[in-house]
C-alpha positions in Angstrom: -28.1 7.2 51.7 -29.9 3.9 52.1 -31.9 5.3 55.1 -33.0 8.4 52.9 -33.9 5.7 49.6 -35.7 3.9 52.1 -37.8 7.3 52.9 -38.4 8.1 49.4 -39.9 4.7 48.6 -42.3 4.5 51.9 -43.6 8.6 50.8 -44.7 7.0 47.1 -46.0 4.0 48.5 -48.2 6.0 50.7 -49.5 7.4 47.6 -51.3 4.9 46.2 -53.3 4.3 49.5 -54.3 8.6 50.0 -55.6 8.4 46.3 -57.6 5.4 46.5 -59.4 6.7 49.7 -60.0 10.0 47.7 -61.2 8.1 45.0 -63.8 6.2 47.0 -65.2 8.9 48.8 -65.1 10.8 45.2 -67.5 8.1 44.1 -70.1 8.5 46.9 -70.6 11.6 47.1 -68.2 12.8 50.0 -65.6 15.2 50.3 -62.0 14.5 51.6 -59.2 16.6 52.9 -55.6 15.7 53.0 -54.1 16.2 56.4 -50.9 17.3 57.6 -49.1 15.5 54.8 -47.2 18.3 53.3 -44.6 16.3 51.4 -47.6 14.9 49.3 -48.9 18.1 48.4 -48.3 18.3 44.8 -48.7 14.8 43.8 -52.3 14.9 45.8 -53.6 17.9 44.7 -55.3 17.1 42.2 -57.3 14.3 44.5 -58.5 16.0 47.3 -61.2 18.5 47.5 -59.4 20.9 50.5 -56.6 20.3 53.3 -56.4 20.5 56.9 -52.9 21.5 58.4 -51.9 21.7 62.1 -49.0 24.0 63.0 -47.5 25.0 59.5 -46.9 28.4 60.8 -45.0 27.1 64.2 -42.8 25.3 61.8 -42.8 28.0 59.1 -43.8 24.8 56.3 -47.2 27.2 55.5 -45.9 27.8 51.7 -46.4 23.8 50.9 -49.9 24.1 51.0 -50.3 26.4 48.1 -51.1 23.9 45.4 -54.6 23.7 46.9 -54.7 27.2 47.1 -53.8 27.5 43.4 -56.6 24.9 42.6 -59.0 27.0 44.5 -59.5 24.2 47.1 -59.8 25.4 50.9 -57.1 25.0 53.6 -58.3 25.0 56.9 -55.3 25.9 59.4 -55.3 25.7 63.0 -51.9 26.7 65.2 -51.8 25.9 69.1 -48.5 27.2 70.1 -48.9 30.6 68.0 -50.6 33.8 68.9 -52.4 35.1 65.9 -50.7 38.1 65.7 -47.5 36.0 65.0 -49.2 33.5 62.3 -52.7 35.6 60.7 -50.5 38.0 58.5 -48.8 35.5 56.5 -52.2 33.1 57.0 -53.9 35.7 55.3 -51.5 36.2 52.6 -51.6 32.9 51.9 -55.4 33.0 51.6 -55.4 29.9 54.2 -58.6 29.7 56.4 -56.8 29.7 60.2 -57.4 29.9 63.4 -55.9 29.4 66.6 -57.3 26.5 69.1 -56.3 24.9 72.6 -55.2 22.0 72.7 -57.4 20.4 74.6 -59.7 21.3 71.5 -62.7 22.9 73.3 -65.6 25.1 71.7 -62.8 28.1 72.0 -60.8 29.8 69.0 -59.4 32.7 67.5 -60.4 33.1 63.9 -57.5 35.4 62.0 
């Protein structure tokens, strides 16, 4: 139980921190994306402009990223493991923007 507490309080803490970098790139101009932090999805919604997720399909977590769908933010999705036959159909229903990459992250990729 205390290890799990401990969890819960180091997720809001990391809050604060992800809103204040959204709020200063808010105020000059910039866009930011929330990365791969799917917990935080619904509390950090409303501060980011679009996310990026790496591998939500491999680990079947895609569905958490709907909020910025919802919002009519982007979500760019890349999967490495995947073959896009096993990931674009749900990618697509999901209305995320994905694609499958190496990972050595080369020029190459497979746009669903």
């Amino acid at each position: 139980m205390e290890n799990a507490c401990r969890r819960t309080v180091r997720r809001h803490r990391a809050v604060g921190p992800r809103r204040a970098t959204a709020r200063l790139a808010d105020e000059r101009g910039m866009a930011v994306g929330l990365k791969n932090d799917l917990p935080q999805v619904p509390q950090l919604v409303g501060d980011f402009d679009f996310a990026v997720n790496e591998q939500c399909a491999q680990y079947r977590e895609c569905s958490a990223l709907a909020p910025f769908v919802r919002a009519r933010k982007a979500v760019f999705h890349v999967e490495y493991e995947l073959a896009p036959h096993d990931f674009c159909p749900t990618a697509r229903r999901l209305r995320l923007s994905s694609l499958r990459k190496h990972t050595d992250l080369g020029a190459w990729r497979r746009p669903c």
